[in-house]
C-alpha angles and dihedrals in degrees: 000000000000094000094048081048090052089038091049085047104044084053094047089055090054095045084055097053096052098037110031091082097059098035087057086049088053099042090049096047079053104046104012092212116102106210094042088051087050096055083047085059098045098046087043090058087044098052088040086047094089096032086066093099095046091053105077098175120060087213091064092050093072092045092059088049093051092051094048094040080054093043094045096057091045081059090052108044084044091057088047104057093051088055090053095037089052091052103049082055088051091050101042094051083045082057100039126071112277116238105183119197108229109275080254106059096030077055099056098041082060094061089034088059092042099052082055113101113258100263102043087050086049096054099043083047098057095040099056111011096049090023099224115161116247098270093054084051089061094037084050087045098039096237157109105299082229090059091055092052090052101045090044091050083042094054093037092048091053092042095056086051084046096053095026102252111123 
């Protein structure tokens, strides 16, 4: 096991000489930010590391980093937008008049959401807590738009004969 450890390594040193240079051109066209670029590589070459014994062609191998160097940013622009999507939310409802539910009811909207499936939580919890329109709700769960729509009528649906609204 130690030998196949120093073989894998030895060839991911050498992957990563001839295809480092090209993967950080790539990450930094896509973000425009260096050391940003330069994390993207390095998880890139990570997440590649235990898939060396499975990629026979050295050619493919760059394919599957680009890819993953590709994969990787669209994560994190994705993660990104909902946080900034979460705090302009936060900051227009700091700026608007509150209006609080009472703790109650606050309270039992709370259990209602978390007896939800996961996805239909996730969903009802993206397109009105964080206010994303319903495209960003299928990009954020990784879905149909159509999808989206339906989990989040689904959830809502449940949520208004939970909480005795419909």
């Amino acid at each position: 096991m130690e030998k196949a450890e120093r073989i894998e390594g030895g060839r991911l040193a050498q992957l990563y000489e001839r295809h480092a240079d090209g993967a950080l051109r790539l990450a930094y066209l896509l973000t425009g930010d260096l050391p940003l670029a330069e994390d993207l590589v390095h998880d890139a070459f990570v997440k590649l590391a235990g898939r060396l014994l499975h990629v026979r062609d050295p050619g493919s191998f760059d394919a599957y980093l680009r890819r993953t160097v590709v994969n990787l940013a669209i994560s994190h622009f994705r993660r990104r937008k909902v946080e900034r999507a979460y705090l302009e939310r936060e900051r227009r409802l700091a700026r608007a008049d509150p209006v609080e539910p009472e703790p109650a009811a606050r309270e039992a909207m709370k259990r209602a959401l978390l007896r939800l499936p996961h996805r239909q939580r996730a969903a009802i919890v993206l397109r009105f807590y964080l206010d994303l329109s319903e495209a960003e709700t299928a990009e954020a769960l990784r879905c149909r738009p159509g999808t989206a729509k339906s989990l989040v009528s689904r959830g809502l649906r449940t949520l208004r004969n939970e909480l005795g609204g419909g």
